[in-house]
C-alpha positions as CSV (number, residue, x, y, z in Angstrom):
1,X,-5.2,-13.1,31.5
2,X,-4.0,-14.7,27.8
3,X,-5.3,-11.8,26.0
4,X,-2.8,-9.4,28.4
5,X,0.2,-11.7,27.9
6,X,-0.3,-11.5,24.4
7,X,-0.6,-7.7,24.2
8,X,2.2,-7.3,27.2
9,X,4.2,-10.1,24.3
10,X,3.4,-7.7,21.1
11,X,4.4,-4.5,23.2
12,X,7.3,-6.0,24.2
13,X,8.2,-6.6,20.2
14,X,8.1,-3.1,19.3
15,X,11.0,-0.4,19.3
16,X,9.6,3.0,21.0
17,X,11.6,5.9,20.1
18,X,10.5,9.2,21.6
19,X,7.0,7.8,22.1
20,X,6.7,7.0,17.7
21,X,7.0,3.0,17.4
22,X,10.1,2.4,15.1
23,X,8.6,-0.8,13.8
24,X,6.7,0.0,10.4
25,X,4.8,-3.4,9.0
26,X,3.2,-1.6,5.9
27,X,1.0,1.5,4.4
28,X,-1.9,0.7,2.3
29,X,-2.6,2.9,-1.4
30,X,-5.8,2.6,-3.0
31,X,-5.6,2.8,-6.3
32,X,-8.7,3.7,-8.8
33,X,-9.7,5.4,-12.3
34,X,-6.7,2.7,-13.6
35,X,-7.2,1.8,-17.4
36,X,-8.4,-1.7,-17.2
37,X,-5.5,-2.9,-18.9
38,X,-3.3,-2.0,-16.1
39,X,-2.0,-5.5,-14.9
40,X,-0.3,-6.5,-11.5
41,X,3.1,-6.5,-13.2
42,X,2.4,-2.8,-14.3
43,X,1.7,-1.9,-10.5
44,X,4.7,-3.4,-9.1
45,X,7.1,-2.1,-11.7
46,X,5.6,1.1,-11.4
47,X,5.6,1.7,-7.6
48,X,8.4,-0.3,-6.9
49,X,10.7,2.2,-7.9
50,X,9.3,4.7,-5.4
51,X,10.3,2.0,-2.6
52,X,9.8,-1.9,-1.3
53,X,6.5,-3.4,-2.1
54,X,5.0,-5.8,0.6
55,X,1.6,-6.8,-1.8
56,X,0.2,-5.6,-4.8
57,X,-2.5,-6.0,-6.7
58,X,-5.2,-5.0,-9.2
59,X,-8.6,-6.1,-8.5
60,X,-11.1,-8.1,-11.2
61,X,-14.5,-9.3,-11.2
62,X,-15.8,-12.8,-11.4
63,X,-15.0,-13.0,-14.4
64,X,-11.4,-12.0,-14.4
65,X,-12.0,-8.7,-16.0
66,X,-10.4,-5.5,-14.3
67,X,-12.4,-3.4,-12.0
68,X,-10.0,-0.3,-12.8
69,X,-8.4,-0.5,-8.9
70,X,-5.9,-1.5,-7.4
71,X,-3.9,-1.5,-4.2
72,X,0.2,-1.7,-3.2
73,X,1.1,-1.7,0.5
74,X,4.8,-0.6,0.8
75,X,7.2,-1.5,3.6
76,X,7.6,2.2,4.8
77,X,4.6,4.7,5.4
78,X,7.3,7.2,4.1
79,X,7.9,5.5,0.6
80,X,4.0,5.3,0.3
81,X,3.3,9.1,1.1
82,X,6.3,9.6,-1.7
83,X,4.1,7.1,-4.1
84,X,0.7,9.2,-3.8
85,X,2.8,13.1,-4.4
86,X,4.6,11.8,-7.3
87,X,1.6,9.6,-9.2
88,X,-1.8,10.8,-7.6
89,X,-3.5,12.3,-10.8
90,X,-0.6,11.5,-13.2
91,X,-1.9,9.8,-16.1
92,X,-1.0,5.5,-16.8
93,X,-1.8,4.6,-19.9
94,X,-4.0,7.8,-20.8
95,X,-5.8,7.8,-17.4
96,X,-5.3,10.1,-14.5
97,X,-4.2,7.7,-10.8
98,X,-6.5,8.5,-8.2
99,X,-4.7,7.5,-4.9
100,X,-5.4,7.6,-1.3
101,X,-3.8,5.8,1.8
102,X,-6.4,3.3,3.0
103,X,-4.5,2.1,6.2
104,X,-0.9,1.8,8.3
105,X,0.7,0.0,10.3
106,X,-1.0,-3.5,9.0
């Protein structure tokens, strides 16, 4: 019965407009082939001007070096799909931006 009332609670939450819920919580971008200079601060400077960034970051090893990936969750699925057509394969600092969208709706 708890497990209802917490669905029936959530449901309740959201914003259904024509059957699409209105309430966005965040789109996932992987990001690889980075240069392994490519800090955090890069990242967010980068794809914050394509819209609001919930997280961001680049991803290192144990022993703080760079893996070369990275990933940005924006606000709105719409500002991320806008993210991956203007930098997917366009190069940062001399390397091409492979991006795909890992997840919604988080």
């Amino acid at each position: 019965m708890q497990v209802f009332q917490v669905l029936e609670a959530a449901w309740k939450q959201e914003v259904f407009t024509g059957g699409v819920s209105t309430m966005e919580t965040g789109t996932k971008l992987y990001i690889s082939n980075l240069e392994y200079g490519v800090s955090n601060d890069d990242i967010k400077e980068l794809f914050s001007e394509v819209g609001e960034l919930k997280q961001y970051s680049i991803h290192y090893d144990k022993s703080g070096i760079s893996k070369g990936t990275g990933e940005v969750v924006f606000l709105r699925q719409t500002d991320a799909l806008a993210a991956i057509k203007r930098y997917n394969n366009v190069q940062l600092d001399g390397k091409p931006q492979k991006i795909d969208l890992i997840g919604a709706n988080f």
